[in-house]
N, C-alpha and C positions, 0 to 999 in steps of 0.2 A: 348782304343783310339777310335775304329770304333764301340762301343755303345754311348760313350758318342756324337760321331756325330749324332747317328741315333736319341737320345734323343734332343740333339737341333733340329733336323728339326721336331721332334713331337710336336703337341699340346699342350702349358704349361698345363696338367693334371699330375694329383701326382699319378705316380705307386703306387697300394695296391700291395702286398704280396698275392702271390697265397692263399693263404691258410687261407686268415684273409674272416672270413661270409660276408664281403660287398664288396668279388673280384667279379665282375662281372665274370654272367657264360661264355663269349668270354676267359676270361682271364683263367680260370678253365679246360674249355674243351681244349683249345689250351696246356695250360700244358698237359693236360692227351695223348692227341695224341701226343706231343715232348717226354715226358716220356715213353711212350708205341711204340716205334721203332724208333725214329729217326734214323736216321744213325749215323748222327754229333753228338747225344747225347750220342750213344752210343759208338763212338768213345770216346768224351769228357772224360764217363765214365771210359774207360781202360784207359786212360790218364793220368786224375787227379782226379781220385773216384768220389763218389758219388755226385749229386748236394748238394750242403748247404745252397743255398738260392731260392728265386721266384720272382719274380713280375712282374704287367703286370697292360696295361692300355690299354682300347680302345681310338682310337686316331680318327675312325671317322665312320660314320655310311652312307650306303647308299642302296638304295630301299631294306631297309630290314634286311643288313648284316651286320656284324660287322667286324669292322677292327681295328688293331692294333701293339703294342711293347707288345713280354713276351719276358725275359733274366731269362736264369738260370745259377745261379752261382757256380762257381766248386773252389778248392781249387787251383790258378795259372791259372783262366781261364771265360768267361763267352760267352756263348751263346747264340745268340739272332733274335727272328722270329721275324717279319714286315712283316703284311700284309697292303695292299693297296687295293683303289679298283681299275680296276675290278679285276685282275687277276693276282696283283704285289705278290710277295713273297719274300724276301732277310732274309737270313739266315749266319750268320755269326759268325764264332768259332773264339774268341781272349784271347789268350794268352798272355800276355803285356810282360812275363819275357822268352816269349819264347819257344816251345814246349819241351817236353821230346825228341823225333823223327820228327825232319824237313822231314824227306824221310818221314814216315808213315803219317802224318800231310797233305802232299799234294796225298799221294794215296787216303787217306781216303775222301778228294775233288774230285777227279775224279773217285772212287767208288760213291760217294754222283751223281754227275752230271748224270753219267749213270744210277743209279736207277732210275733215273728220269724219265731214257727215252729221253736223251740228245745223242747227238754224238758231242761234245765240240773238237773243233780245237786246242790241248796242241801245238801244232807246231808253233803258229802266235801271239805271247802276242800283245796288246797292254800294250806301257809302259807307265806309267804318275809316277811324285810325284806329293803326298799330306803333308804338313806338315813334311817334312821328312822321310816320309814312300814311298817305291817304290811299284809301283801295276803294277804285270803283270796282266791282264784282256784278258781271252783265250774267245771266243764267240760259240755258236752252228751257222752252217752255212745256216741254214734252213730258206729260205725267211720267214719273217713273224713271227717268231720266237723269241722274244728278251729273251736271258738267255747267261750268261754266268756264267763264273770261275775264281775267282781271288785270287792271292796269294801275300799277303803283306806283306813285309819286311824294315823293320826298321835297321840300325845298323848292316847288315848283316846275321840276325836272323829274319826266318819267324814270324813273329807277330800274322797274323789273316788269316783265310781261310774264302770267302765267294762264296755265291752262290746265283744267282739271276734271278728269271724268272719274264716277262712279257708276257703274249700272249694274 
């Protein structure tokens, strides 16, 4: 649900497939650093194995750098970096049928946040719904600062964990 959003607010450009010779290198090396520690990925991974899919698209370009959508897709699951410019980042694990572990699903977000190098306020959600889905949205309280942590729930059942900085 919360890729398919992230794809309407993108660019009409047609994701290539990691791995096909005409991915642009943004798209390639962003796999390789999501591949090579993410946290979330590697969550993902104990989760619902292995990635089975790729793709990624630059979405815009500026003084120099490349920004964009890559999702990698897992078996009951797909994960997806957005870059912005300057300095946006949104990362977001969805699960649409539901996590294995609801507990482990929201540690592995607030492990996520801390790696960061976040001190994220779990005590104060903001709550909204979207579309049916409810979003707690916990913040870092650091002036200046914009990131937080949020935990999406559909029907009862965590759906999507994301993460998001601006600074």
């Amino acid at each position: 649900m919360l890729t398919v959003l992230i794809s309407a607010l993108a660019p009409s450009l047609a994701a290539t497939p990691c791995d096909d010779p005409a991915a642009d290198p943004w798209v390639v090396g962003m796999r390789d650093r999501v591949l090579s520690g993410n946290a979330l990925h590697v969550f993902a991974q104990a989760q619902f194995g292995d990635a089975i899919g790729c793709d990624g698209q630059v979405t815009d370009e500026f003084e120099g750098s490349k920004y964009g959508v890559l999702t990698l897709r897992y078996d009951g699951a797909d994960l997806t970096v957005e870059t912005m410019p300057f300095t946006v980042m949104i990362v977001t694990l969805t699960a649409d049928r539901g996590f294995p572990s609801e507990e482990a699903a929201v540690e592995a977000l607030r492990a996520y946040t801390s790696g960061q190098g976040l001190d994220v306020d779990y005590e104060t959600p903001e709550i909204s719904t979207i579309d049916g889905a409810v979003q707690h949205q916990y913040w870092d309280p650091e002036p200046g600062l914009n990131a937080s942590a949020t935990i999406v729930r559909r029907g009862g059942r965590v759906e999507a964990i994301r993460f998001s900085i601006a600074s």
